[in-house]
N, C-alpha and C positions, 0 to 999 in steps of 0.2 A: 611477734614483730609488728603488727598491725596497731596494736595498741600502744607501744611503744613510738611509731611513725608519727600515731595520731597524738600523744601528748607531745611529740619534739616539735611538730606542726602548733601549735596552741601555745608551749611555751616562749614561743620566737615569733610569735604572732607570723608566720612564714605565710597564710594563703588565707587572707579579707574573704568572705564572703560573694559570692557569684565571682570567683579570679579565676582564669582560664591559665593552666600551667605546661608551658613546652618543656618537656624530657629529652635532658640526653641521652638519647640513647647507641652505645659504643657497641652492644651484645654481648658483652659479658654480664656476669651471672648480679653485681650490683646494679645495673642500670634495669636489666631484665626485668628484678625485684622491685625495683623503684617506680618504673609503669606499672607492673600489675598491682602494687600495693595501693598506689595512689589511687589507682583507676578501682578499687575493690571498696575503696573509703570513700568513696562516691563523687571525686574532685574532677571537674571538667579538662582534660588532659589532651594534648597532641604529644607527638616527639619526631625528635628528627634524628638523623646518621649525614655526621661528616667522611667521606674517605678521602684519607688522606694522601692518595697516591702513593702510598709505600707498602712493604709488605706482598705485592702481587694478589697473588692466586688468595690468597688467606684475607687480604682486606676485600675482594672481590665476595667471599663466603658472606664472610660479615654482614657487609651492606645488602645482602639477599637475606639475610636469616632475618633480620630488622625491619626490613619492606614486608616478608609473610605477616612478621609476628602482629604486626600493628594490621595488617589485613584479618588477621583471625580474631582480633579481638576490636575490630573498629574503631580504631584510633587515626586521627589525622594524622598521613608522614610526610616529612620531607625529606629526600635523602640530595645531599653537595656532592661536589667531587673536588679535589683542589690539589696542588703539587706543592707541595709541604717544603721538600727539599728546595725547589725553583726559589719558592720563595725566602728561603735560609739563605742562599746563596745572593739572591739580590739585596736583601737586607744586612748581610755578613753575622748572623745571630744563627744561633743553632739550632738543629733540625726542632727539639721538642720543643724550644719557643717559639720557633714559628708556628710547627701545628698547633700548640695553645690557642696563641693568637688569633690564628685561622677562624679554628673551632670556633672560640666565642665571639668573632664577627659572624659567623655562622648563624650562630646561634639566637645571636640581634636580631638578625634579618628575617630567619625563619618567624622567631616572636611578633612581631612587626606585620610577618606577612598571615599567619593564624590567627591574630588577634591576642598574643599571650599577655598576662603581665608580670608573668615571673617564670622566673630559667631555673630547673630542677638539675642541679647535678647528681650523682649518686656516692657520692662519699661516705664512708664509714666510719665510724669511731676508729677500726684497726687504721683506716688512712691516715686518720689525723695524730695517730700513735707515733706513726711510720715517719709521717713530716717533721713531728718533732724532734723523736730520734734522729734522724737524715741532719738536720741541722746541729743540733747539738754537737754532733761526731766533728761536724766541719766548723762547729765556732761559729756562736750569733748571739745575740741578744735576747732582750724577751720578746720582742718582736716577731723573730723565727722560734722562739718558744711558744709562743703563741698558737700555733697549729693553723688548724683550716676553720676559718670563721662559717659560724651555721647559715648566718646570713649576712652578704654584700650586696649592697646595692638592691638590684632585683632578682640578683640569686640566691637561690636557695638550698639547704641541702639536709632534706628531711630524714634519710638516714645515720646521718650526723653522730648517732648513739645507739648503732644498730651494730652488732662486731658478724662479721665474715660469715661464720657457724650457724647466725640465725638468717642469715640472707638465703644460705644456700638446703638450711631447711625449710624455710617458705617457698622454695622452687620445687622439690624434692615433694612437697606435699602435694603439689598439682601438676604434676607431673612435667614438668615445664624443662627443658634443656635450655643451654645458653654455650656461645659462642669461647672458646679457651683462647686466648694470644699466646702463641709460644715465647715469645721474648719475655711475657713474662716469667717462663721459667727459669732462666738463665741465670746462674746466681753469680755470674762475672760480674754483676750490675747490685749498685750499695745497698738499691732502695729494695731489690730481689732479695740480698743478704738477710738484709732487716726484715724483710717479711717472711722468710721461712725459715731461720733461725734463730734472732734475737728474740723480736716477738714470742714465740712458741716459750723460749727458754724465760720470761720473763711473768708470762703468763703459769708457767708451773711455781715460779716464787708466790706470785698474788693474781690468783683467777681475775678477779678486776681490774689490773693494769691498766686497761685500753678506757675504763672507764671513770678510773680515779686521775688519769694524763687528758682525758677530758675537761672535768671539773677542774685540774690545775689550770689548762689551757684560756677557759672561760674566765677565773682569776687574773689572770695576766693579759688578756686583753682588754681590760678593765680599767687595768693600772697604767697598761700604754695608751690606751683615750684620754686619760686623764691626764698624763705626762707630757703627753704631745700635745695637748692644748694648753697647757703650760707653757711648750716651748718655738707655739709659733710663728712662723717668719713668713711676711708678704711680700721681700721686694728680694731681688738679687745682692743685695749687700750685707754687709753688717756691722754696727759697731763693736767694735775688739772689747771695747771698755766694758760695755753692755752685755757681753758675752762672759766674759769675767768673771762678770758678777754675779751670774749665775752658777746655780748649786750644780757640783758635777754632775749629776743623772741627767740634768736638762742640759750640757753646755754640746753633748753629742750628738742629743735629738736633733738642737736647732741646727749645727753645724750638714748634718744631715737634708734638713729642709733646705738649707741654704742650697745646697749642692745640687738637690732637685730641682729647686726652682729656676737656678741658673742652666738645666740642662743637661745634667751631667751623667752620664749611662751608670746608674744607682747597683745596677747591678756588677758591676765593677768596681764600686768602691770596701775597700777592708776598712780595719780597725787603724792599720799604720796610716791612712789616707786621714782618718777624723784626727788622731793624734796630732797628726802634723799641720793641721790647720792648729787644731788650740794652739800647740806650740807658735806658733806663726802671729796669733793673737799677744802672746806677751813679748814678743818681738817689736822693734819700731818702724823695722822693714823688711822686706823681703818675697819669698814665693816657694810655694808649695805645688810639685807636678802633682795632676789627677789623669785620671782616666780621661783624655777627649780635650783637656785645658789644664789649665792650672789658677791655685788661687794667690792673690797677694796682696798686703796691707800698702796702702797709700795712705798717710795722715793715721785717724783712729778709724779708716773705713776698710774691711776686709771685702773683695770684690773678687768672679770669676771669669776671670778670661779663655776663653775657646779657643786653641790651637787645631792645626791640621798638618798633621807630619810631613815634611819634604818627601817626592817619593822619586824614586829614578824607574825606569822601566827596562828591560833588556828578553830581546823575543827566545825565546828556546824551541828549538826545532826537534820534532820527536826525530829518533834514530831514524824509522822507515815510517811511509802514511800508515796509519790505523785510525783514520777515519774520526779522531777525535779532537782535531783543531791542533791551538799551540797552546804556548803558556805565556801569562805574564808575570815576572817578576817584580814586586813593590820592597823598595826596601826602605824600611823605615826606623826609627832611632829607637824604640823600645816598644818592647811586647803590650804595654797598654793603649798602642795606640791600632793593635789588632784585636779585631772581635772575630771568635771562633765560629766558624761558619762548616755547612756541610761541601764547600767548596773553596775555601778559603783556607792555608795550613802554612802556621808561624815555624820557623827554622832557623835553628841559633845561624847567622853570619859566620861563625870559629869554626862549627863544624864541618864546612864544606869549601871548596871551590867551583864556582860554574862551570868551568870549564870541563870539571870533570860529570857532570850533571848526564842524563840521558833520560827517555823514557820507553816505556814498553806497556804491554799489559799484563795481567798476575798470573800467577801459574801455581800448577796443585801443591807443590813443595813450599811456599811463600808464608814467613811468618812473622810475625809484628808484635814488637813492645812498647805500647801505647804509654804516654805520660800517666804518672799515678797507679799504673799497676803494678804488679808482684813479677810475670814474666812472659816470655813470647808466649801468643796464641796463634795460630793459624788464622790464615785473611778469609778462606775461605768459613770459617766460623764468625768472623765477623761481619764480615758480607751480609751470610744469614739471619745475625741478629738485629740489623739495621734493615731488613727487611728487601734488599738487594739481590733482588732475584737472578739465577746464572744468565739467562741473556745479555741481562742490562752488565754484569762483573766483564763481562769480556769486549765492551766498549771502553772502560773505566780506564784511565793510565794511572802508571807505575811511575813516580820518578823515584830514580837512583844517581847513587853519588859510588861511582869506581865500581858497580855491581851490587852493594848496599842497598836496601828500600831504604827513602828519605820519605817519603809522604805517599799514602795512597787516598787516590779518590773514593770519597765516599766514605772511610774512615777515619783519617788523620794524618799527624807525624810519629814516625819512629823516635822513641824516647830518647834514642842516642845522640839525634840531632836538632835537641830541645836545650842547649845549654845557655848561659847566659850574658853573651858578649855582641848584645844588637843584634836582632831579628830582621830576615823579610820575610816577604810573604808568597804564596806562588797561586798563581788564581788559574782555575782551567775555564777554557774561553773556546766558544765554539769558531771556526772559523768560514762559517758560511751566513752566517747572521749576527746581529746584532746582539742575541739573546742568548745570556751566559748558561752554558750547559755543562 
């Protein structure tokens, strides 16, 4: 594995001569391997542990096991603390992109503060197998075929070409233990799926999978550098005509840049969103909704304008106190104009009446059919896989519609009241502070 680290290091020109490298380090068994290996190749190395305020008792292990390890082996730590969910909740983006985000502010800062000039993730070949696949299933381009690049910016990720099997026999040889997440086990979860059954079954057709969807990966982001610099755009507009005339492969790039550049939450936009701009382009007039605005041709000039949904407000009053504030209701004209948050939960308009609305908190019998699954699970299993420890579940409200769960805090909405005739939104709101809880 070490020789392998050391050529993916040299082939990606990843770490200049005298570079001081911060490790993330999470304590699981890839980051584990990722400091001692670096640190065994002789590279001047700190790392740090973000916690993420979730998980309880288990991310508390974590960030101790990570402070030892880097004590035992003289490594400079830094360990954060941050509220992941708080921060989901004020931004209205979801829990794991918040803590992303977090992390590699984190991450900056620490570098910054050690002296780093490069940020070591510990990625694997099976991850970047995983991402591919994950995307594929859900429809992407070659863009999300792409994978996980070895190097961004100032990140880097020298395991890149290193699969699972050899990670956890380089620990196993020095006897080294690392920290498990239970939620990774859970195979309710796509990216769980994909990793202990697709993978495995894919890897028995052709031992190399993980390394031959590498070298595809590398291929393909070759061909998107070169495409997207074919299809750049620097200003918020565009001409239709100029658009045109462009060869399809580039007419969606640019339509894309376009979209970025004017602002536009990328991560909500599909395929029917780009389509409908081209279309829009051989038009002489008109307008196309987007996530956050909409686009529309004036003259030969296609331009995007930023809306903000009308919103009404109406207070709901829990049944009896439980100590958890009210609620505010946003009701707004379509689901793209809500971003799914760890506090924030869209609710078809059709399927309810306020009046009939209540709330409570969960009880052991309580079960939930989340959007995009198969069937009710138990809340109390969900709770635990979002890391929702039993104290904090029994502050958490219930709203219900006639005795119905409509949306639970901290997980979602019930799939039954996800249908598609105008959404609002229901926001829990503390009512002793300012600051949404």
């Amino acid at each position: 594995m070490k020789q392998l680290v050391r050529h993916t290091i040299g082939q990606y020109g990843m770490i200049p001569p005298g570079t001081r490298v911060l490790c993330g380090l999470s304590g699981g068994a890839d980051s584990v391997s990722l400091v001692l290996c670096l640190q065994e190749l002789g590279y001047d190395i700190c790392a740090c542990h973000l916690h993420h305020g979730l998980r309880g008792a288990q991310a508390d292990g974590d960030a101790d096991f990570c402070r030892r390890l880097c004590e035992a082996h003289g490594i400079a730590f830094r360990l954060g603390h941050c509220d992941a969910a708080a921060e989901a909740g004020r931004q209205k983006i979801s829990v794991e992109t918040a803590a992303r985000q977090l992390r590699y502010d984190f991450f900056t800062r620490c570098a910054e503060e050690l002296g780093a000039q490069r940020i070591a993730t510990a990625h694997t070949v099976d991850d970047n197998l995983e991402t591919m696949l994950f995307h594929l299933i859900r429809g992407t381009g070659s863009a999300g075929l792409a994978g996980i690049p070895p190097v961004r910016d100032n990140i880097i990720r020298p395991l890149i070409a290193v699969e699972r099997r050899q990670v956890e026999g380089f620990l196993k040889e020095r006897g080294q233990d690392w920290c498990t997440d239970a939620t990774n086990l859970d195979d309710s979860c796509t990216r769980n799926r994909l990793r202990h059954h697709v993978i495995p079954a894919l890897r028995e057709i052709e031992p190399a999978a993980a390394r031959h969807a590498l070298e595809t990966a590398n291929l393909l982001r070759q061909d998107n550098a070169c495409l997207d610099s074919m299809a750049a755009v620097q200003d918020t507009q565009l001409e239709a005509e100029s658009l045109l005339r462009l060869p399809e492969a580039l007419q969606g790039r640019q339509i894309r840049q376009f979209m970025a550049q004017a602002g536009i939450p990328m991560g909500e936009i599909s395929a029917k969103h780009i389509h409908g701009v081209c279309a829009l382009a051989r038009k002489k007039r008109g307008s196309v909704s987007l996530p956050g605005g909409k686009a529309i041709r004036r003259g030969n000039v296609l331009l995007i304008e930023k809306t903000a949904a009308p919103v009404s407000e109406i207070r709901l009053e829990p049944e009896k106190p439980m100590g958890f504030g009210a609620y505010t209701v946003q009701v707004t004209r379509k689901i793209s104009d809500i971003h799914s948050s760890f506090k924030l939960y869209p609710i078809s308009c059709d399927t309810i009446r306020l009046s009939d609305l209540s709330v409570r908190t969960w009880q052991r019998d309580d079960r939930m059919t989340l959007p995009g699954t198969r069937g009710a699970r138990s809340l109390k299993r969900l709770y635990a896989e979002r890391g929702i420890t039993p104290d904090v579940r029994d502050t958490l409200p219930i709203l219900c519609c006639q005795g119905k769960i409509v949306a639970a805090a901290g997980i979602g909405t019930e799939q039954a009241f996800c249908g598609n005739a105008g959404f609002f939104a229901v926001r829990h709101e503390s009512g002793s502070t300012d600051r949404e809880e």
